[in-house]
RODO-2510 file (C-alpha; in nm, 4 decimals, decimal comma):
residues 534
     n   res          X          Y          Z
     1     x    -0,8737     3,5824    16,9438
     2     x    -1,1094     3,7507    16,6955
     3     x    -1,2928     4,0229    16,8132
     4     x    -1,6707     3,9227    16,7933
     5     x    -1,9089     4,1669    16,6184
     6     x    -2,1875     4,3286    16,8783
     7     x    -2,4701     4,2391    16,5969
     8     x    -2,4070     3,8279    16,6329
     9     x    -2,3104     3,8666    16,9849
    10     x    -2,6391     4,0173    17,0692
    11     x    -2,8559     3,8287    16,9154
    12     x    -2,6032     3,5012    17,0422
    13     x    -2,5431     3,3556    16,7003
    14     x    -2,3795     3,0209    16,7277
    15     x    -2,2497     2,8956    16,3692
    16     x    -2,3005     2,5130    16,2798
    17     x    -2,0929     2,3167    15,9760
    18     x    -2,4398     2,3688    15,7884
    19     x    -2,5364     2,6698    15,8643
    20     x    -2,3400     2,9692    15,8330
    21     x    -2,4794     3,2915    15,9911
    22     x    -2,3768     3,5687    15,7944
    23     x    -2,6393     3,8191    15,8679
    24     x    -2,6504     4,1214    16,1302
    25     x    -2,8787     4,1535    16,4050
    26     x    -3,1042     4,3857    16,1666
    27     x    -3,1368     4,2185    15,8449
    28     x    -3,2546     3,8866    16,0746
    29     x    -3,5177     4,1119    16,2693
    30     x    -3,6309     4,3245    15,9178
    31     x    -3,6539     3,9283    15,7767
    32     x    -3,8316     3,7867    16,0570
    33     x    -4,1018     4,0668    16,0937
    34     x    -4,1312     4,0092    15,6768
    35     x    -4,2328     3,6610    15,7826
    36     x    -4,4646     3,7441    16,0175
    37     x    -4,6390     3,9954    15,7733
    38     x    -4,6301     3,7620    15,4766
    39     x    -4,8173     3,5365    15,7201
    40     x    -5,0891     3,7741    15,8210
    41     x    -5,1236     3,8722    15,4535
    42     x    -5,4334     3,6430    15,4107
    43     x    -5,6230     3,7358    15,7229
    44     x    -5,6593     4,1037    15,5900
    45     x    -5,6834     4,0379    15,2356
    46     x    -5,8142     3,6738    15,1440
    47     x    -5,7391     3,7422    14,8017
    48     x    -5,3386     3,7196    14,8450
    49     x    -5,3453     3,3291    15,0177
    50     x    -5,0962     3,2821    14,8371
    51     x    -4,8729     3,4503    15,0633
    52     x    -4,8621     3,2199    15,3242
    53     x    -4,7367     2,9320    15,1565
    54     x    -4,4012     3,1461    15,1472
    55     x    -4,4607     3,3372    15,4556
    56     x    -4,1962     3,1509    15,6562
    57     x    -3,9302     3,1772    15,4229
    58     x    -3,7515     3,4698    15,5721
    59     x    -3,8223     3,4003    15,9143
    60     x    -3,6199     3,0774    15,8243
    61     x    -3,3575     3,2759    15,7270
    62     x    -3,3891     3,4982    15,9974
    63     x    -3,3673     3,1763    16,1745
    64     x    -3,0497     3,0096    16,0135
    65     x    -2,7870     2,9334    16,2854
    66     x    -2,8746     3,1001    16,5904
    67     x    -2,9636     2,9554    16,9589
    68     x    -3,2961     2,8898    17,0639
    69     x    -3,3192     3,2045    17,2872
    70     x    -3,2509     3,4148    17,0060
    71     x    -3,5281     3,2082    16,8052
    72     x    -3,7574     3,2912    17,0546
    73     x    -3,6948     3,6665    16,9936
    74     x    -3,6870     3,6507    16,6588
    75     x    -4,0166     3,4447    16,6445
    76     x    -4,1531     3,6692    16,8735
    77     x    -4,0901     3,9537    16,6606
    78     x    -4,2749     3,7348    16,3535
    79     x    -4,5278     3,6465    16,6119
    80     x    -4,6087     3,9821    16,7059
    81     x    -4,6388     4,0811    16,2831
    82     x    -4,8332     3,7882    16,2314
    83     x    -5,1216     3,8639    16,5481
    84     x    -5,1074     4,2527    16,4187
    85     x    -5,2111     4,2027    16,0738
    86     x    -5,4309     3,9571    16,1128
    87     x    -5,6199     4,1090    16,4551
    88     x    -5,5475     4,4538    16,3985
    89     x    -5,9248     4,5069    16,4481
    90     x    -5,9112     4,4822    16,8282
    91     x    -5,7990     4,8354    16,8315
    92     x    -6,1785     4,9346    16,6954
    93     x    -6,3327     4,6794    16,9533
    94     x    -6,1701     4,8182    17,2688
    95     x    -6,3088     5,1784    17,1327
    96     x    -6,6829     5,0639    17,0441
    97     x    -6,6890     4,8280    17,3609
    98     x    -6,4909     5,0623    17,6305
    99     x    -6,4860     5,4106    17,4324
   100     x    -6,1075     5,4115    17,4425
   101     x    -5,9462     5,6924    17,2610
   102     x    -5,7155     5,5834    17,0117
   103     x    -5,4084     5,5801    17,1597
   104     x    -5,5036     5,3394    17,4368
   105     x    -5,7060     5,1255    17,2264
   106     x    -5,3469     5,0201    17,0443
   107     x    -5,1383     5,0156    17,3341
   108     x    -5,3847     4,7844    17,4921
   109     x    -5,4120     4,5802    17,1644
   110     x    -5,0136     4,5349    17,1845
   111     x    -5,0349     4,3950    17,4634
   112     x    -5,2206     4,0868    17,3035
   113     x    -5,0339     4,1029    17,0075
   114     x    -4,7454     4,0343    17,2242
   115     x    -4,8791     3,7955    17,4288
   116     x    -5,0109     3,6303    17,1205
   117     x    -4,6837     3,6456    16,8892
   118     x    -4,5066     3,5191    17,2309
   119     x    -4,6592     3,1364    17,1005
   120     x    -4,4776     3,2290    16,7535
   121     x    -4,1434     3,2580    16,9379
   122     x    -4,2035     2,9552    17,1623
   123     x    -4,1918     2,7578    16,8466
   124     x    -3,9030     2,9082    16,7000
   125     x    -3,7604     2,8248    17,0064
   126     x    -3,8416     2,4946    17,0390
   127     x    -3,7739     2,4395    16,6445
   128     x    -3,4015     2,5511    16,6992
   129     x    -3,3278     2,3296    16,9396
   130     x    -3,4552     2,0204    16,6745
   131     x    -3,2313     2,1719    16,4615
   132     x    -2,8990     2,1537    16,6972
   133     x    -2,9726     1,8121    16,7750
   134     x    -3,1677     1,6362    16,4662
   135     x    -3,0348     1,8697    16,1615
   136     x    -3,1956     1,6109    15,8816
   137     x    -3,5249     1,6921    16,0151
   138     x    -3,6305     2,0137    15,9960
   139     x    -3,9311     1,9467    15,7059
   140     x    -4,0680     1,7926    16,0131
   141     x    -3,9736     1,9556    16,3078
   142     x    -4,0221     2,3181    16,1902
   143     x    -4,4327     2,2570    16,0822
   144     x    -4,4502     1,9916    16,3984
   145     x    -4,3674     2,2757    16,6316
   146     x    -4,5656     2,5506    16,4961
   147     x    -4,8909     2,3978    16,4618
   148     x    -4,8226     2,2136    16,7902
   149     x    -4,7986     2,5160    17,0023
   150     x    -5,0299     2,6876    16,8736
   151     x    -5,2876     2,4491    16,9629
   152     x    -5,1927     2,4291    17,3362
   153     x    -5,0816     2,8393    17,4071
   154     x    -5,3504     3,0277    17,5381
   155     x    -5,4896     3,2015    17,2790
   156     x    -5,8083     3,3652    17,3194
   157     x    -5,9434     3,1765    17,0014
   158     x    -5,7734     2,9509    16,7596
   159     x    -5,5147     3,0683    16,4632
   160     x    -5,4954     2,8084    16,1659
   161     x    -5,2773     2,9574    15,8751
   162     x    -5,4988     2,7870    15,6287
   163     x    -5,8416     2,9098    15,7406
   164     x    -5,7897     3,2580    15,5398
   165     x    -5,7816     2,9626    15,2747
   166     x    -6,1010     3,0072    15,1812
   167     x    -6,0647     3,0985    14,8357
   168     x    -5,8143     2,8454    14,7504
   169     x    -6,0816     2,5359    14,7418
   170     x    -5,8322     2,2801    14,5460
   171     x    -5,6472     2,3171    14,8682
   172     x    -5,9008     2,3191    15,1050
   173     x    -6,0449     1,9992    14,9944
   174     x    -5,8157     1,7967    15,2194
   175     x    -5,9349     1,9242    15,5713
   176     x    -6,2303     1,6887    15,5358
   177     x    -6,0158     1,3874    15,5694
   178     x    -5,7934     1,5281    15,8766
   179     x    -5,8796     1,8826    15,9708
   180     x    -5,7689     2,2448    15,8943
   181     x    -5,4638     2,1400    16,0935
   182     x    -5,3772     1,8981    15,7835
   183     x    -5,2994     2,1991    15,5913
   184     x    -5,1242     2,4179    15,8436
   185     x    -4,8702     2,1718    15,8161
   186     x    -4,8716     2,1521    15,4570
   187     x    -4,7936     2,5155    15,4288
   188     x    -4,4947     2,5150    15,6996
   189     x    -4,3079     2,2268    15,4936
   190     x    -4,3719     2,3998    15,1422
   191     x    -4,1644     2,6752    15,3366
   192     x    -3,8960     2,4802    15,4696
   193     x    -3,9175     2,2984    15,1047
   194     x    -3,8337     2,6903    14,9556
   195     x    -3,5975     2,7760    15,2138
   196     x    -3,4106     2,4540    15,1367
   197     x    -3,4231     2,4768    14,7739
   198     x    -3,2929     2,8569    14,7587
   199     x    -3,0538     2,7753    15,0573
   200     x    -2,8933     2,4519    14,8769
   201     x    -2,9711     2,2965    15,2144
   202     x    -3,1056     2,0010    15,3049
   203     x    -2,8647     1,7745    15,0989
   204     x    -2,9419     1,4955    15,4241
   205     x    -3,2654     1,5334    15,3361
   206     x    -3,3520     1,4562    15,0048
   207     x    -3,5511     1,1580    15,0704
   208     x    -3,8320     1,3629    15,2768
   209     x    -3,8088     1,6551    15,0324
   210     x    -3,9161     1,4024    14,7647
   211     x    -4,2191     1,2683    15,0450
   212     x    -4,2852     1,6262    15,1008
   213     x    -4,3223     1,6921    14,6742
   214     x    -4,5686     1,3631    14,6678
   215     x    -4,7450     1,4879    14,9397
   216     x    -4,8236     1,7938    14,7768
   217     x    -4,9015     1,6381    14,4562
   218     x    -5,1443     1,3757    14,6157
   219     x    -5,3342     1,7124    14,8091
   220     x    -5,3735     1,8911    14,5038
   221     x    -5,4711     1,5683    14,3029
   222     x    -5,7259     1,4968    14,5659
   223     x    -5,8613     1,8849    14,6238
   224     x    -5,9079     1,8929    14,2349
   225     x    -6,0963     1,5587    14,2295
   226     x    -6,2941     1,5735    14,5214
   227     x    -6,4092     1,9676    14,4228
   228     x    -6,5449     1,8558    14,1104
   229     x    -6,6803     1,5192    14,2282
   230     x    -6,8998     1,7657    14,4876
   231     x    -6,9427     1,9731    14,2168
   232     x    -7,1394     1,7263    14,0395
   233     x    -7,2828     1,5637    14,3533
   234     x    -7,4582     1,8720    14,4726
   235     x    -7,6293     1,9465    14,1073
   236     x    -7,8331     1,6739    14,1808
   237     x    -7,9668     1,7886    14,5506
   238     x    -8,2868     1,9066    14,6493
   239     x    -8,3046     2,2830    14,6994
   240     x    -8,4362     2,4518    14,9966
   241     x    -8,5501     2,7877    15,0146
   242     x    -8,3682     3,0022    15,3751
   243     x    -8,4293     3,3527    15,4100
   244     x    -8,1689     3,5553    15,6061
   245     x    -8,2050     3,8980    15,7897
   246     x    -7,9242     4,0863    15,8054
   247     x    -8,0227     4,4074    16,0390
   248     x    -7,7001     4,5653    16,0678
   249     x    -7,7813     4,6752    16,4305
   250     x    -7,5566     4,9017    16,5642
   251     x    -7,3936     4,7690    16,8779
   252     x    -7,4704     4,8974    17,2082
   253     x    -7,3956     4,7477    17,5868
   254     x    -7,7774     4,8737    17,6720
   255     x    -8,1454     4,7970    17,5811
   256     x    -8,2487     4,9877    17,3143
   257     x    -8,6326     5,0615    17,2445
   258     x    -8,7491     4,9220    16,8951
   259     x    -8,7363     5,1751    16,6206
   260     x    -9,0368     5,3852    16,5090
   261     x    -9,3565     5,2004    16,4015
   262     x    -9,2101     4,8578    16,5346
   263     x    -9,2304     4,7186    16,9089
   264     x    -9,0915     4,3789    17,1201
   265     x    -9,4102     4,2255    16,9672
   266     x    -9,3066     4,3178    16,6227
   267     x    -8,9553     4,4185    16,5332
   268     x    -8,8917     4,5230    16,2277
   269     x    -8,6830     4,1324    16,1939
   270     x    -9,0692     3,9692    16,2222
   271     x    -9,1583     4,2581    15,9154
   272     x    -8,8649     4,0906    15,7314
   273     x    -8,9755     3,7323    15,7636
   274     x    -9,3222     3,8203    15,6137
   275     x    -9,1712     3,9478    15,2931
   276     x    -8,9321     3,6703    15,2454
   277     x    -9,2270     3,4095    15,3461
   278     x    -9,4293     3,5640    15,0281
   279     x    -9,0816     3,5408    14,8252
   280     x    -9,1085     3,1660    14,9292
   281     x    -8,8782     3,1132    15,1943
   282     x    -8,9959     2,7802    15,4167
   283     x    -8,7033     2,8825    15,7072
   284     x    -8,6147     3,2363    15,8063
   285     x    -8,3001     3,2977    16,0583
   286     x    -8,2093     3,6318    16,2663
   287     x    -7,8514     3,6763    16,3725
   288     x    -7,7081     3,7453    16,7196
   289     x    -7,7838     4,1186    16,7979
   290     x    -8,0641     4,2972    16,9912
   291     x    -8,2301     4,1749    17,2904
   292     x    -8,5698     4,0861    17,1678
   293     x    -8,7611     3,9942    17,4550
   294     x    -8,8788     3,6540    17,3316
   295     x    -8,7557     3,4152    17,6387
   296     x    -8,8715     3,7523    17,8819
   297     x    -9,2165     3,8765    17,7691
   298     x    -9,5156     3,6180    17,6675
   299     x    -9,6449     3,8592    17,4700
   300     x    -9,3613     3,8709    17,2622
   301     x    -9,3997     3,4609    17,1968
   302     x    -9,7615     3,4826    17,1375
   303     x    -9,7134     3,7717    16,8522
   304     x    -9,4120     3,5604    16,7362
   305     x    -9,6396     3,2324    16,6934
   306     x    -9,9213     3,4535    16,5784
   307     x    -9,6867     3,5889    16,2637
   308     x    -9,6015     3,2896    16,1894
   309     x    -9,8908     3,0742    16,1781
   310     x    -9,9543     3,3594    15,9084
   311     x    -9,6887     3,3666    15,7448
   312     x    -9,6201     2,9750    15,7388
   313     x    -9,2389     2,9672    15,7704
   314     x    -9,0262     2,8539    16,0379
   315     x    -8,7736     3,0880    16,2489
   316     x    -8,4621     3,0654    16,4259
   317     x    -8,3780     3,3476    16,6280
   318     x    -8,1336     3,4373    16,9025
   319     x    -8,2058     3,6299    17,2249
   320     x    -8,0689     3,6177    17,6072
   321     x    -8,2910     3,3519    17,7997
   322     x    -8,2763     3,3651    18,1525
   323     x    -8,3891     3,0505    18,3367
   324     x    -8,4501     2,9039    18,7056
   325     x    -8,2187     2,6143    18,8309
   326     x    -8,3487     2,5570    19,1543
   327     x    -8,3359     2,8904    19,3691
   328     x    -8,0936     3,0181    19,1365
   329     x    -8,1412     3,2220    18,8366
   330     x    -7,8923     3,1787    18,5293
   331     x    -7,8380     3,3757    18,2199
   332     x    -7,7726     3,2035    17,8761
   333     x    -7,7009     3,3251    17,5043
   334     x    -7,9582     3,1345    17,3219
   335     x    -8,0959     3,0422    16,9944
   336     x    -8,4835     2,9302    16,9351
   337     x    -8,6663     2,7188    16,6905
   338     x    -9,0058     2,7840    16,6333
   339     x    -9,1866     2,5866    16,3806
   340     x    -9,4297     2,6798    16,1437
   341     x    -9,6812     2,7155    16,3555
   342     x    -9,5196     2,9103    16,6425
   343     x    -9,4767     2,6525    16,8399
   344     x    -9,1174     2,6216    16,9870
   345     x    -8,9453     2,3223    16,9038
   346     x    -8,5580     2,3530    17,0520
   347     x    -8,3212     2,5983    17,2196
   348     x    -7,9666     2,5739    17,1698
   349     x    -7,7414     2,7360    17,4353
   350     x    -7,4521     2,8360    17,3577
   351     x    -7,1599     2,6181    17,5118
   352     x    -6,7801     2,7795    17,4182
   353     x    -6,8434     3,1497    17,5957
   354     x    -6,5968     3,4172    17,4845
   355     x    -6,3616     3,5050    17,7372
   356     x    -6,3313     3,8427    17,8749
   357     x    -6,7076     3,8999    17,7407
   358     x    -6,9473     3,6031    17,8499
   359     x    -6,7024     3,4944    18,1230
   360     x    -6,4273     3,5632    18,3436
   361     x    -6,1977     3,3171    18,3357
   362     x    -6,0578     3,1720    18,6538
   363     x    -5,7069     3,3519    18,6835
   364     x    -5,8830     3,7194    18,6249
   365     x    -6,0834     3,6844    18,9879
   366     x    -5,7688     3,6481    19,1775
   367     x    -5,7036     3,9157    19,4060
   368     x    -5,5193     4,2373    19,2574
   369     x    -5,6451     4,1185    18,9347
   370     x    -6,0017     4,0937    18,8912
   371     x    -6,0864     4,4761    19,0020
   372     x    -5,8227     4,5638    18,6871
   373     x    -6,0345     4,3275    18,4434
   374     x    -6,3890     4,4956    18,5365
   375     x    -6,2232     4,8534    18,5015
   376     x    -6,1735     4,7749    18,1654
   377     x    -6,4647     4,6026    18,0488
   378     x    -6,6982     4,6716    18,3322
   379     x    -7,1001     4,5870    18,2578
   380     x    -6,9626     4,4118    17,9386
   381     x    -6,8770     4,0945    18,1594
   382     x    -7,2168     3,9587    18,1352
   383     x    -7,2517     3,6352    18,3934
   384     x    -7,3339     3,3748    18,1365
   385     x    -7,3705     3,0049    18,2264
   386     x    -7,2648     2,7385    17,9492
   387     x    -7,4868     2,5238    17,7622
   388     x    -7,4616     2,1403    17,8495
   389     x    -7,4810     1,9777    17,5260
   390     x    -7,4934     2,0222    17,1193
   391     x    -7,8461     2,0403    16,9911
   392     x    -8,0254     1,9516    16,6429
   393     x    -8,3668     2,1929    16,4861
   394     x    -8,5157     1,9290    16,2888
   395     x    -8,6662     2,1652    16,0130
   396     x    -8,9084     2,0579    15,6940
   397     x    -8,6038     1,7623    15,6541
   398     x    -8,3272     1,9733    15,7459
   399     x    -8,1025     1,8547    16,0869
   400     x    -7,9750     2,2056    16,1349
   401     x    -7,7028     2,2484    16,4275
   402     x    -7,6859     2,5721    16,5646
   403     x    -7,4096     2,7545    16,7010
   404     x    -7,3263     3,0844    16,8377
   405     x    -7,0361     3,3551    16,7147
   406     x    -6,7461     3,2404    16,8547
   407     x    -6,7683     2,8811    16,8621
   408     x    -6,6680     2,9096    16,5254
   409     x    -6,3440     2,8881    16,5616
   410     x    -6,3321     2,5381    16,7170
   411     x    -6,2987     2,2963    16,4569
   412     x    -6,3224     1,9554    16,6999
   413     x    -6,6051     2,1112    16,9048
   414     x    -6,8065     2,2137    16,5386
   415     x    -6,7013     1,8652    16,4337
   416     x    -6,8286     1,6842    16,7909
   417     x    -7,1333     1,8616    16,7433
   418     x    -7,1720     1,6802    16,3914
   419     x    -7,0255     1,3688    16,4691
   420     x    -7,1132     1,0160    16,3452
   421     x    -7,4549     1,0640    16,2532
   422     x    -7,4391     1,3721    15,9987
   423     x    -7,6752     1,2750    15,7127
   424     x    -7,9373     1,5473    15,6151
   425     x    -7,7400     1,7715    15,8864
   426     x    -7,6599     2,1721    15,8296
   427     x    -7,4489     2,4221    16,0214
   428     x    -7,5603     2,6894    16,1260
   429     x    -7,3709     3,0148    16,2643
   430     x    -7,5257     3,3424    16,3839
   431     x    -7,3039     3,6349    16,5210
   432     x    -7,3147     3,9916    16,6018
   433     x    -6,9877     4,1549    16,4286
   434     x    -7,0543     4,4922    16,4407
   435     x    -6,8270     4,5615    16,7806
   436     x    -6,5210     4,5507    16,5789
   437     x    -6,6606     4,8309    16,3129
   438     x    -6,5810     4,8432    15,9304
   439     x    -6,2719     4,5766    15,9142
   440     x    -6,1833     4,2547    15,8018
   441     x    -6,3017     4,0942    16,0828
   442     x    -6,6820     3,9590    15,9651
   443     x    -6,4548     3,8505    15,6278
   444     x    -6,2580     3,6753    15,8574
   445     x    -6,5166     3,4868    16,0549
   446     x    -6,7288     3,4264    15,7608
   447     x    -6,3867     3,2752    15,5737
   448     x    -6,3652     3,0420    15,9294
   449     x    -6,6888     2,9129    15,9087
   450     x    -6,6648     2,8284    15,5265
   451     x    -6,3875     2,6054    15,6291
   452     x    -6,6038     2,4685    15,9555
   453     x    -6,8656     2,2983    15,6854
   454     x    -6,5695     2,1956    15,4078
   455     x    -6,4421     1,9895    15,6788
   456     x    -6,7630     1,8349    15,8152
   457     x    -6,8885     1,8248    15,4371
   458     x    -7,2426     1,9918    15,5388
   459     x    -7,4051     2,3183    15,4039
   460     x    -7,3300     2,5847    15,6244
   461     x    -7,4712     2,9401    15,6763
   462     x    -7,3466     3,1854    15,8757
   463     x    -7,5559     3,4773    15,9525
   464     x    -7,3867     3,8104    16,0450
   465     x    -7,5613     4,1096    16,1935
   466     x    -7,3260     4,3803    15,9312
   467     x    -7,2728     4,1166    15,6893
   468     x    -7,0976     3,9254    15,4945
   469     x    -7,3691     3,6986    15,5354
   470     x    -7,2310     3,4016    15,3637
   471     x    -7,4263     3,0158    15,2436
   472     x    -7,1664     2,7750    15,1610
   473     x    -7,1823     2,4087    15,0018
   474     x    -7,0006     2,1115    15,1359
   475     x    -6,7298     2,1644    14,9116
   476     x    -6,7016     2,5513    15,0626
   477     x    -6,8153     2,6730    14,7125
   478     x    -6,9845     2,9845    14,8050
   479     x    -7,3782     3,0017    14,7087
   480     x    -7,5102     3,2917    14,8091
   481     x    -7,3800     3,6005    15,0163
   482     x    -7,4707     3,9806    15,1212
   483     x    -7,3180     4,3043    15,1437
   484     x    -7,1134     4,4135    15,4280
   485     x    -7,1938     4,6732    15,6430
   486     x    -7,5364     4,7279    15,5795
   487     x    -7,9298     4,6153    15,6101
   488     x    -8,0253     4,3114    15,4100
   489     x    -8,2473     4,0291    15,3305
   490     x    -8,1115     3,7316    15,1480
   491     x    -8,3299     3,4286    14,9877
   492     x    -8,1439     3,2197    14,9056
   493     x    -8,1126     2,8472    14,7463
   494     x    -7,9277     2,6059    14,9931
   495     x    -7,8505     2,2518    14,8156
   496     x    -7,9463     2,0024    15,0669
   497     x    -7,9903     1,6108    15,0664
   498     x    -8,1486     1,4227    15,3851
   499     x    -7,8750     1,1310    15,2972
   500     x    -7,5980     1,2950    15,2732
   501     x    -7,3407     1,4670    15,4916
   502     x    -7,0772     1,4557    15,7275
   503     x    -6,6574     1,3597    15,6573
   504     x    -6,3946     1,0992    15,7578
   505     x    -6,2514     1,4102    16,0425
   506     x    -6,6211     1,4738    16,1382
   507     x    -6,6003     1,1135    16,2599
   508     x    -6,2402     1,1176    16,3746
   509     x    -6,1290     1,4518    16,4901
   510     x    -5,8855     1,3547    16,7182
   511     x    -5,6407     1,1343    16,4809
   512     x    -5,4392     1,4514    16,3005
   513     x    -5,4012     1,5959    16,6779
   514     x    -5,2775     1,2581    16,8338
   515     x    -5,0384     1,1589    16,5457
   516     x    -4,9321     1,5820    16,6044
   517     x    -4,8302     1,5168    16,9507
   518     x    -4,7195     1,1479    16,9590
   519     x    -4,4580     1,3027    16,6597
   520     x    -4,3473     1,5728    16,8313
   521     x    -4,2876     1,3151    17,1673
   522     x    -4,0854     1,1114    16,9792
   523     x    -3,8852     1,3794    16,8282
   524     x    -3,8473     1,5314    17,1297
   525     x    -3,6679     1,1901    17,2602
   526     x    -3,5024     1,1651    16,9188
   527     x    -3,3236     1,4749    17,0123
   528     x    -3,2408     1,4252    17,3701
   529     x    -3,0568     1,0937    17,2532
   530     x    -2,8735     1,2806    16,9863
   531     x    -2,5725     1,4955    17,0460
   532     x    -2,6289     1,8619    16,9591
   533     x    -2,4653     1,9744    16,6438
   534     x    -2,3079     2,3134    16,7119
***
C-alpha cells in the first residue's frame, strides 16, 4: 500500500474520476483565504466590483475533490477572509462604543468574523456533498447553496455579494425584477463558469454552461436597456427641492448639552433649515444622532413649529420618543414629520432594532449569559420597543417612507414597506455612522441603500450623520452626495413623479426566495436518490 501524504490526509482529500486533487494542504488554504479576500474586495473598495465576479474561483479550486468536512474548513477559512475585509470596522466600534484598547477590540471582532465566515463553510459543506452525488450540477448547486445559507444563518445583518455593486448599474438593473439575491447568484455561476472553463471541467455540463452564457447576456441586455430607458424617463420628472443636514456629531452614550449660542429650543440643525429654506428647499431632513428633546420637552415642539411657520419648509427629524401604554412606559427610536406649519403630521417607529444595541435578543438573557453581554456593552443596551407597522409622510406630493439605520439592510422588509401601492412614493434612510469612526462603513451603508431604491424603483435618500450623504434615482444613478466625515448641508434636486414608482420584486418579494429554497429541496432529494460519486 502507498504511503499517504500527511497534507491530503489532513485535510481528508478523497479523489473522484473528475476531479483529481493534486494540491497540498497549504496551497488549498493560501487559495481559499484568496477567495475569501477577492470576495470582500468590494466592501472596502467599491471601485474594484469587479472582483467578486471571480472571487470564488480559487476557493473552487481550493475546493476540487475533497469531503465535505474539509469544505467546511476550507470555507470557513474563505468565510472568515470574506467577514474581515468587508467588517473590519467592528474593531473601531467596540473601541468608540466600549473604549476597548486595541488588542481586545480585534480579538473580540474575530470572534464574529468566525462566527460569521462559519455560514461560508456551511455552504462549502453542503456544496461538496452536491458534488459527490450530482457532479453535472454544480453551476447550480454551488450559487444555490451559498446564497441559501446565507439567508437563513444568523447573521447579525444581511451579506449580499452584489450590494457593494453599486457602481456597476448595467448590472444592478436586474434586482428590480427579483431582488439583490438575483445577482448573488449570477456572480457564484460566472465563477463556477471560470473555474470550469480554466479547469476543462464540466464537459457533462455544457448544456447549462450555454443557459448560464444566455443568462448573462439577457442581464446585461436588460441592465443596459432598462438604465437608459430610466435615464430618459426621469429627464422628464418634476424636481423637488430636499435640503439635508449633515452634523457630523460625534458619538457619545450620554446627553450632551447643545453647543455654544444654540439650546434644545434651537440646535444649531433648526439654524441649518433656515438657510436652506432661503436657498429654496420645500423639505429639510436631520439624520439619526443627538437626543433633541422634541418628543420630551413642549418647549422644544413649540420653538420647532414656531421656526417653521417662519421658515415655511417641512422637517423630518429623528429623536428617542418615550410613550405610555397603559401603566407602562416604552422607549422608541423615532422619526417625526412636521409640516410646514409645525404641525406634526406622522411618526415612524422604527421596527427591525439592532441586536446587541436596541435589544437583547432572547438567547443573551439566559442565565450565565446575559451578565457577560451587559459587561460588554453595558448602558449601550437601550430597552427599545419595536414599531408595529410601516408608515408614509405625505409631503407637498411626495409619499416618503421612512426608515431607520439598520433596517437598511433588509431588502423584503424595505420592499413590504413599499409594496403594491408605490406611485409618487420615496425612501427615506437616516443613520448615525459615526460609532464605527473614519472607515468604509457609511460607504458601505450608503452603497446598500442605493441598491434598496434600484430594486423598489423609487428615489431614495439616505441621510448620514458623518456623511456620505447620498440622493439616488430609481435607476441608482447617483444625484447628489456630501463629503464624508465632516459638517454639511446639501440642497439638492430629487427627480420625483406622483405616478410613478415601485418594481415587479416590490410587488413580489418572496418569488426569487421560494424558487431559492424549493431548488435547493429538490436537489437535496436529487442527491439522496443518487449514488455518491467518489
Amino acid at each position: 500500500m502507498p504511503r499517504l501524504d500527511p497534507a491530503s490526509s489532513a485535510l481528508d482529500i478523497s479523489l473522484s474520476r473528475s476531479e483529481p486533487a493534486t494540491l497540498g494542504w497549504l496551497p488549498r488554504v493560501l487559495l481559499a483565504l484568496a477567495g475569501g479576500l477577492l470576495m470582500g474586495f468590494p466592501w472596502f473598495d467599491q471601485a474594484m466590483y469587479w472582483t467578486a465576479w471571480f472571487g470564488s474561483v480559487p476557493l473552487l479550486f481550493a475546493l476540487q475533490g475533497v469531503r465535505w468536512p474539509s469544505a467546511l474548513l476550507l470555507g470557513s477559512l474563505a468565510g472568515v477572509a470574506y467577514f474581515s475585509i468587508a467588517s473590519y470596522w467592528i474593531i473601531q466600534f467596540l473601541i468608540n462604543l466600549r473604549d476597548f484598547s486595541w488588542p481586545i477590540a480585534a480579538l473580540l471582532s474575530s470572534v464574529f468574523w468566525c462566527f460569521s465566515g462559519f455560514s461560508i463553510g456551511l455552504s462549502c459543506a453542503l456544496f461538496r456533498w452536491f458534488s459527490t452525488r450530482l457532479p453535472t450540477w454544480d453551476l447550480l448547486s454551488f450559487p444555490l447553496c451559498m446564497v441559501a445559507m446565507m439567508s437563513v444563518y444568523p447573521l447579525l445583518f444581511g451579506a449580499y455579494y452584489a450590494e457593494p455593486q453599486a457602481q456597476f448599474l448595467m448590472a444592478l438593473q436586474g434586482v428590480s425584477l427579483f431582488g439583490v439575491q438575483a445577482l448573488d447568484i449570477l456572480i457564484l455561476m460566472t465563477g463556477v463558469l471560470v473555474f470550469q472553463f480554466m479547469t476543462g471541467q464540466g464537459r457533462g455540463q455544457r448544456l447549462g454552461q450555454l443557459l448560464v452564457l444566455a443568462l448573462l447576456a439577457a442581464w446585461f441586455t436588460y441592465g443596459l436597456i432598462s438604465l437608459h430607458h430610466w435615464d430618459d424617463l426621469i429627464s422628464g420628472w418634476d424636481v423637488r427641492r430636499v435640503g439635508l443636514v449633515q452634523p457630523d456629531d460625534a458619538v457619545t452614550l450620554a446627553v450632551p448639552e447643545p453647543p455654544a449660542g444654540f439650546s434644545r429650543e434651537y440646535p444649531p440643525e433648526m439654524a441649518a433649515v433656515e438657510r436652506l429654506a432661503q436657498a429654496g428647499a420645500e423639505l429639510v431632513v436631520w439624520p439619526e444622532a443627538r437626543y433633541k428633546g422634541y418628543f420630551n420637552n413642549y418647549s422644544v415642539r413649540l420653538s420647532y413649529a414656531e421656526k417653521l411657520r417662519a421658515s415655511g419648509v417641512s422637517l423630518i427629524l429623528h429623536d428617542a420618543e418615550r410613550a405610555w401604554e397603559g401603566s407602562q412606559k416604552l422607549h422608541f427610536n423615532a422619526l417625526a414629520y412636521l409640516d410646514e406649519g409645525g404641525e406634526q403630521r406622522g411618526v415612524y417607529r422604527k421596527m427591525r432594532l439592532m441586536p446587541f444595541g436596541e435589544y437583547l435578543p432572547t438567547f443573551f438573557h439566559l442565565p450565565g449569559i446575559g451578565w457577560l453581554t451587559r459587561t460588554f456593552f453595558g448602558e449601550f443596551l437601550t430597552p427599545l420597543e419595536p414599531g408595529q407597522r410601516h408608515e408614509v409622510f405625505n409631503v407637498n406630493g411626495m409619499r416618503i417612507v421612512p426608515k431607520i439605520c439598520y433596517e437598511t439592510a433588509f431588502p423584503a422588509f424595505i420592499a413590504n414597506s413599499i409594496g403594491q401601492d408605490a406611485t409618487g412614493k420615496v425612501l427615506l434612510f437616516v443613520s448615525q455612522d459615526n460609532w464605527f469612526g473614519e472607515t468604509t462603513q457609511p460607504f458601505q451603508h450608503s452603497a446598500m441603500s442605493v441598491v434598496r431604491g434600484l430594486e423598489n424603483r423609487v428615489p431614495m435618500i439616505h441621510l448620514i450623520n458623518n456623511g456620505p450623504s447620498v440622493l439616488a434615482a430609481p435607476n441608482g444613478r447617483i444625484i447628489a452626495e456630501t463629503e464624508a466625515f465632516a459638517p454639511a448641508e446639501l440642497l439638492a434636486a430629487m427627480p420625483h413623479s406622483v405616478s410613478a414608482g415601485g418594481s415587479f420584486y416590490s410587488r413580489y418579494p418572496q418569488l426569487l426566495p421560494s424558487v431559492l429554497y424549493s431548488s435547493l429541496a429538490m436537489l437535496i432529494l436529487l442527491a439522496l436518490w443518487r449514488r455518491p460519486s467518489l
